[in-house]
N, C-alpha and C positions, 0 to 999 in steps of 0.2 A: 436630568435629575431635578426635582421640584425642590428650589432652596426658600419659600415662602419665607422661613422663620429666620433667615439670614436676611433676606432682604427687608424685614420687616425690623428687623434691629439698626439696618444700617439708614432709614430713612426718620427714627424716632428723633434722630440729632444730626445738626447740620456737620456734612463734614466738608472740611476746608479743598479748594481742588488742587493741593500739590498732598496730602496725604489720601488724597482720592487717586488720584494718579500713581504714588506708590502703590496702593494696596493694591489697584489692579494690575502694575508689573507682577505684584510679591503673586495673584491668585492665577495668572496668565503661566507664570515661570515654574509654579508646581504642576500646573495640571500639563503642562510641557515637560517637564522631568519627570512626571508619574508618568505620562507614555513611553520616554526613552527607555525609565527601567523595564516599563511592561514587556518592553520588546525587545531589551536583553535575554531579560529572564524565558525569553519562548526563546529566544533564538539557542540557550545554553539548552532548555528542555528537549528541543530539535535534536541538538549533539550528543547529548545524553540518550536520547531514546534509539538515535543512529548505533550508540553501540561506541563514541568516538570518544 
C-alpha cells in the first residue's frame, strides 16, 4: 500500500528516536494483530461453511 501522505507528515517534524521507536512497535504490532484476526476469522469461515 502507497502511504505517501503518512510518510510525508511524519518527515515535516523532527521526531525524537524513542517515540520513533514506539510508534513503530505501536504500527508493527497492529499490522501483526490485523493478520492474527484475519486468520481467525477464515479459519471460523472454514467451520462455518464445513457445516460445523
Amino acid at each position: 500500500m502507497n502511504n505517501v501522505r503518512g510518510e510525508l507528515r511524519l518527515v515535516e517534524r523532527y521526531e525524537k528516536p524513542t517515540d520513533k521507536r514506539r510508534r513503530l512497535k505501536s504500527e508493527r504490532h497492529r499490522r501483526r494483530f490485523a493478520d492474527m484476526i484475519g486468520q481467525k476469522v477464515r479459519i471460523v469461515r472454514d467451520i462455518k461453511a464445513r457445516g460445523g
